[in-house]
C-alpha positions as CSV (number, residue, x, y, z in Angstrom):
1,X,-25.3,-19.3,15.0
2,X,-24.6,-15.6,14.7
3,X,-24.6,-13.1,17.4
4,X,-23.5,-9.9,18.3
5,X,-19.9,-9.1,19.4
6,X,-18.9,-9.8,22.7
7,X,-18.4,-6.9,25.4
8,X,-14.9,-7.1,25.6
9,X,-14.8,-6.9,21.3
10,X,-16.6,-3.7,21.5
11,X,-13.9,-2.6,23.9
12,X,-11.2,-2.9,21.6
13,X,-12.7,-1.7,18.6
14,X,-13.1,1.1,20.5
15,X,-9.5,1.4,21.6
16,X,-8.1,0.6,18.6
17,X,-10.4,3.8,17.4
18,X,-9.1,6.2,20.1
19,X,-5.5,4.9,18.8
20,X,-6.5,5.7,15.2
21,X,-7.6,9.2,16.1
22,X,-4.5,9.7,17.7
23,X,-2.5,8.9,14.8
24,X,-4.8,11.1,12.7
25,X,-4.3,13.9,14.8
26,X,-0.3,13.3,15.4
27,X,0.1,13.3,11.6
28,X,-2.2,16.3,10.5
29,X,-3.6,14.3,7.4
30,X,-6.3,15.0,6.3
31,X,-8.6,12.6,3.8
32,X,-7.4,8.8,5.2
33,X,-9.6,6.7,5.0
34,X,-9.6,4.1,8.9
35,X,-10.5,0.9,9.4
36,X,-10.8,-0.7,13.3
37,X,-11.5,-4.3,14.6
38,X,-10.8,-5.8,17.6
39,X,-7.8,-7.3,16.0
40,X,-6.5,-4.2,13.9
41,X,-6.5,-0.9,12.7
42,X,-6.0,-0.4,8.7
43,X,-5.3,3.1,7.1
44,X,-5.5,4.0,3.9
45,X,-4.1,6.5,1.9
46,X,-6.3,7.4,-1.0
47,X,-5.3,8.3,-4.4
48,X,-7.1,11.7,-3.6
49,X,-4.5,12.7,-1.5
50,X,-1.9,13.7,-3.7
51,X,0.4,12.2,-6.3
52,X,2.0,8.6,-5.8
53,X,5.3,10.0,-4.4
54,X,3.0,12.3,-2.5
55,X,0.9,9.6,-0.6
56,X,4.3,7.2,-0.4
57,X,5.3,10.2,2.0
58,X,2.2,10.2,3.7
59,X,2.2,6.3,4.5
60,X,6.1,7.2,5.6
61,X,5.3,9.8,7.7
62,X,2.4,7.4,9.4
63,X,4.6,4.7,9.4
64,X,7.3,7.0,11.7
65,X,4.1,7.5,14.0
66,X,3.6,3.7,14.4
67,X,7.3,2.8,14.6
68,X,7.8,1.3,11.8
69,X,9.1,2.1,8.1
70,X,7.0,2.0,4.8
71,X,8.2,-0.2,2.0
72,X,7.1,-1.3,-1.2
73,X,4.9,-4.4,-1.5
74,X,4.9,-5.8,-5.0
75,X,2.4,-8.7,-5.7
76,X,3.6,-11.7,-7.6
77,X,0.5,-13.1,-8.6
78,X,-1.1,-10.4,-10.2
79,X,-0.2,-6.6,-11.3
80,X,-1.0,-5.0,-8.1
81,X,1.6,-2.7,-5.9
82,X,1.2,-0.4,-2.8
83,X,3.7,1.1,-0.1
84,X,2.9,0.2,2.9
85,X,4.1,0.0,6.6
86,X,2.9,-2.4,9.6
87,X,3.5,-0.9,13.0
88,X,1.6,-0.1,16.3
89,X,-0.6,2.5,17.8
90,X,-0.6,1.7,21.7
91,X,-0.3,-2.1,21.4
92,X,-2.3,-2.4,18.6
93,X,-1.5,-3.7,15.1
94,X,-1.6,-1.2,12.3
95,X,-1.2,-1.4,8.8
96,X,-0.8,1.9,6.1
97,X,-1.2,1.6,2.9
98,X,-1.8,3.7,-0.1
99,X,-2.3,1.7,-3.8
100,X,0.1,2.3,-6.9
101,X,-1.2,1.9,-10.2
102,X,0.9,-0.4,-12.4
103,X,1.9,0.7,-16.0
104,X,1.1,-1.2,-18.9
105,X,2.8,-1.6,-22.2
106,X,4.0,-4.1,-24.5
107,X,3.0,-5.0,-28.8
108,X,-0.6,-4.7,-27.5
109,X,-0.4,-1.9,-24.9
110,X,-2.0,-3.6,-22.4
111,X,0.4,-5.6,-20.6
112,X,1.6,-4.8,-17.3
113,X,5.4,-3.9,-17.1
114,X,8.0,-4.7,-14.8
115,X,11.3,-3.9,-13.9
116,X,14.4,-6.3,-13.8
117,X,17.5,-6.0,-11.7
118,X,19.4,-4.3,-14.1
119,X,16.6,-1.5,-14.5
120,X,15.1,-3.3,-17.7
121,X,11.8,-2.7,-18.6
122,X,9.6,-5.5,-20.1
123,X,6.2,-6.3,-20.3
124,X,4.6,-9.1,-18.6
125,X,1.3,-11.3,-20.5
126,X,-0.9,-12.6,-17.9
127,X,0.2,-10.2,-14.5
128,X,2.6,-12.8,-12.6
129,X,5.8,-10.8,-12.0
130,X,9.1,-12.8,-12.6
131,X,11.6,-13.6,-10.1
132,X,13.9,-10.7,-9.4
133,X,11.4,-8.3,-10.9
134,X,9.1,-5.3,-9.7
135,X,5.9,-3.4,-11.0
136,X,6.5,-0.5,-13.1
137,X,4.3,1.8,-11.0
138,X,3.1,5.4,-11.0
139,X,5.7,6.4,-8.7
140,X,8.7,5.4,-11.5
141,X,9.6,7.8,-14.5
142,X,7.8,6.8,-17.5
143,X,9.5,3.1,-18.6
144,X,12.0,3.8,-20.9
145,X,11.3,2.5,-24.7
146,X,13.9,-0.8,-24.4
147,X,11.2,-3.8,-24.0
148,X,12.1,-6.9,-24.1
149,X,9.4,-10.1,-24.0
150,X,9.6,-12.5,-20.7
């Protein structure tokens, strides 16, 4: 059986808005898009905000209001990246984000490339990123034209 929230559910969601608004206003943003449950707040920074190195700086700067740092979050099951940081706003968990789009390449153009330790560019058939590797996102200078096959 379904019901409504309980009392004390509504009082946290509400908390964890008053927290959100605070980091809104601390950070003079404009355009984030927030998300608030009882258990967290989620912010986004959308690709309308600016450039990929420009909303990177945005989840950084967020991520210094929370206490935290933002790094980059590469998925290893599919070709998917963000930045992001996971902090607090007065007790309560946060998480900023903003997406990066991965580049594609390879023979058929489509592929999804990553980067290897040493820096070398190769495109990856099916989106699961080897060991040791990272997307090739929007926030990299366009992928050099060395490609190997993994």
């Amino acid at each position: 059986m379904t019901g409504y929230p309980a009392i004390t559910d509504c009082a946290v969601t509400a908390a964890a808005m008053r927290a959100a608004a605070a980091i809104i206003e601390e950070s003079g943003l404009p355009g984030l898009s927030v998300t608030c449950s009882s258990r967290e707040i989620a912010v986004q920074v959308s690709a309308e905000a600016g450039t990929a190195a420009e909303r990177a700086a945005q989840v950084g700067q967020l991520a210094g209001i929370a206490g935290t740092h933002a790094y980059r979050d590469d998925s290893t099951a599919g070709a998917w990246s963000s930045v992001r940081a996971s902090g607090q706003a007065r007790g309560i968990p946060v998480t900023i984000y903003t997406p990066l789009h991965v580049r594609t390449g390879g023979p058929a153009g489509d592929s999804p490339l990553a980067a290897g330790p040493g820096g070398q560019v190769v495109p990856v058939p099916g989106g699961k990123l080897p060991r040791g590797h990272r997307w090739v996102t929007d926030l990299d200078d366009a992928p050099g034209a060395q490609q190997e096959a993994v």
